[in-house]
N, C-alpha and C positions, 0 to 999 in steps of 0.2 A: 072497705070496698077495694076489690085487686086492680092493679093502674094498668091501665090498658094498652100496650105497645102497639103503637101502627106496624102496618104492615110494610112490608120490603120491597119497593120497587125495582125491577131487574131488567138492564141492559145487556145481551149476549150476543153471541158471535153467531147459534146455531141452535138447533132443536136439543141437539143431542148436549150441548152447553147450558140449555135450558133447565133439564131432568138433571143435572149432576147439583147445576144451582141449587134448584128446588131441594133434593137431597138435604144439602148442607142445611139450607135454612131448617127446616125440619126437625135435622139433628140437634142444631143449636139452642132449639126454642123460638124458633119464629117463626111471623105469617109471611109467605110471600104472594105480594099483591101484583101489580101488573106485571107483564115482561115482556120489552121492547126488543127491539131489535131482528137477531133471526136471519138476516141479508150479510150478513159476512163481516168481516173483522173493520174494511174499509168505514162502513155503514157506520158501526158503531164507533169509532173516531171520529169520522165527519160528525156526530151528532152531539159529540162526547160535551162542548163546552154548552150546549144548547140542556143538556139534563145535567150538568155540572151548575148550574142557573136554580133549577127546580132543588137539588138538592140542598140549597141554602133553609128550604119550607120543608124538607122530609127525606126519609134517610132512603138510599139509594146503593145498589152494590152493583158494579160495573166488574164485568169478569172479559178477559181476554188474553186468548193465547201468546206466548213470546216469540214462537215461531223463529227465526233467523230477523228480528225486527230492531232489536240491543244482544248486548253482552248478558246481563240479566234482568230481571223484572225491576229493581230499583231502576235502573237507566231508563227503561221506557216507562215508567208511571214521571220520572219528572222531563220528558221529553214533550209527553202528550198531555200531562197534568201536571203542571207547575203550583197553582194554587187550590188544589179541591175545596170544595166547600163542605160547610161541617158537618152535612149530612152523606158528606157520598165515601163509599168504600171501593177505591178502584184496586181491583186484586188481579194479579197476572198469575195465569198457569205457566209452568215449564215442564216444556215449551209446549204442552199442548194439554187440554179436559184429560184426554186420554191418559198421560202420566196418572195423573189421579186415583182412575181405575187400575190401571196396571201397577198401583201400588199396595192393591189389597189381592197379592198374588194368591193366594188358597181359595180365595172365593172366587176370583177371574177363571183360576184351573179348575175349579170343577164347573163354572159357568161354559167355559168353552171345551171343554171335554179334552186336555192335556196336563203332561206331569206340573207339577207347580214347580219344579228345577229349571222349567223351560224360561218364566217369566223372570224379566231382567232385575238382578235386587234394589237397582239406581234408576226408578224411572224417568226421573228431574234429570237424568244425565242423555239420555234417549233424543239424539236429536230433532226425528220426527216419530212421536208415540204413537199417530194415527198409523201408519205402517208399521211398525211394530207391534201392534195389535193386530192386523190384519194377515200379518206373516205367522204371525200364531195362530189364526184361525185355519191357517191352509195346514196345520199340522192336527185337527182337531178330529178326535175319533167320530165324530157327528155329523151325517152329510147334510142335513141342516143347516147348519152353522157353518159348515166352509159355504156351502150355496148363496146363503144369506150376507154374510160378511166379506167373504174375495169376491173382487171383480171375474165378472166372466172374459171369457177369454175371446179377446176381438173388441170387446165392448168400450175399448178407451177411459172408459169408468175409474178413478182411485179406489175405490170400494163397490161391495155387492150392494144388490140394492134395497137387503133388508138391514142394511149396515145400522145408519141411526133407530131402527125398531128395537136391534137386537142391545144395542147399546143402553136404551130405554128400560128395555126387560130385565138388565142386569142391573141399574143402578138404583130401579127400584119396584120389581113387582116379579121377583122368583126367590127362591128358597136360598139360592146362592145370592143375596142381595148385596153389594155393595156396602162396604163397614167403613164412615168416613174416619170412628175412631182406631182402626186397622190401621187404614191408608196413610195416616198421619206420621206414624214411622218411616215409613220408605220416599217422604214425599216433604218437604222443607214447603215449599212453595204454598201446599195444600196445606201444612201447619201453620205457615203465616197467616194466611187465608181464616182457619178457623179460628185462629185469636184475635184476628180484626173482627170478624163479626160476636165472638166472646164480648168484646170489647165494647162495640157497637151496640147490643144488648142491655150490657150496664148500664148505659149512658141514656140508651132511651128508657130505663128505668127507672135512673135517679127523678 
């Protein structure tokens, strides 16, 4: 009889952190079952030790951006997480989901309709990804997609306001789909990431 792995409860920052989540689990071989969060980076801190609790009874992946918050992801996981518990996988992007994406550069380029020379080869190194995605959309041959992804003009918005849809559509439901086994190359963060949950996998295996 095949052993039956629970599913992967999920803390995130955002919607659009949500579908990259879901992504990976997917990739990996897992279910993922609730996912909390979705109110911002604060939110999921403020909650962090309250599902760091839960995850001592089931395993749990906590994903948040590094932002200008530490020097790198080590520094802020044992800032804000000093003792995880055995079930929880707290994993930081650098510095943003967005690196992620913008490190399966060929399929981002044909997603947003520009050369693939245009997208950065170091996206871990991208101070802020979310603008760097969004400055590439405003070069994109698809009025679509600049509409949908740049702010309009007056609008005080950081992004357009089909920003998180279009994000959605590429990470997982177009022909250009999001490769997390791609991305893993241009993206350190995103490989740690996928060997913690590798890892995580096993365990809930054995």
């Amino acid at each position: 009889m095949p052993l039956i792995v629970p599913p992967i409860n999920v803390l995130v920052e955002g919607i659009t952190d949500e579908v990259v989540v879901r992504r990976l689990l997917e990739y990996v071989g897992l279910t993922c079952g609730i996912v909390y969060g979705k109110s911002g980076k604060g939110y999921v801190l403020r909650r962090l030790p309250r599902y760091n609790q839960a995850a001592r009874f089931a395993p749990w992946l906590v994903v948040v951006d590094l932002n200008r918050d530490a020097e790198c992801g080590p520094d802020l996981v044992r800032s804000v997480l000093p003792h995880p518990a055995s079930g929880m996988q707290f994993r930081v992007a650098v510095h943003a989901t967005e690196a992620w994406l913008l490190a399966d550069a060929e399929r981002l380029a044909a997603f947003l309709g520009i050369p693939a020379a245009r997208i950065p080869p170091n996206p871990d190194a991208e101070p802020d990804p979310k603008t760097t995605l969004i400055n590439l959309a405003r070069r994109s041959r698809r009025r679509a997609i600049r509409e949908d992804i740049v702010p309009r003009e007056g609008s005080g918005g950081r992004a357009g306001p089909g920003y998180p849809g279009r994000l959605i559509e590429f990470a997982m439901a177009t022909e250009h789909m999001w490769r997390p086994e791609v991305a893993i190359q241009r993206s350190d963060s995103l490989c740690r990431c996928l060997k913690a949950l590798e890892t995580l996998k096993a365990r809930l295996q054995d």
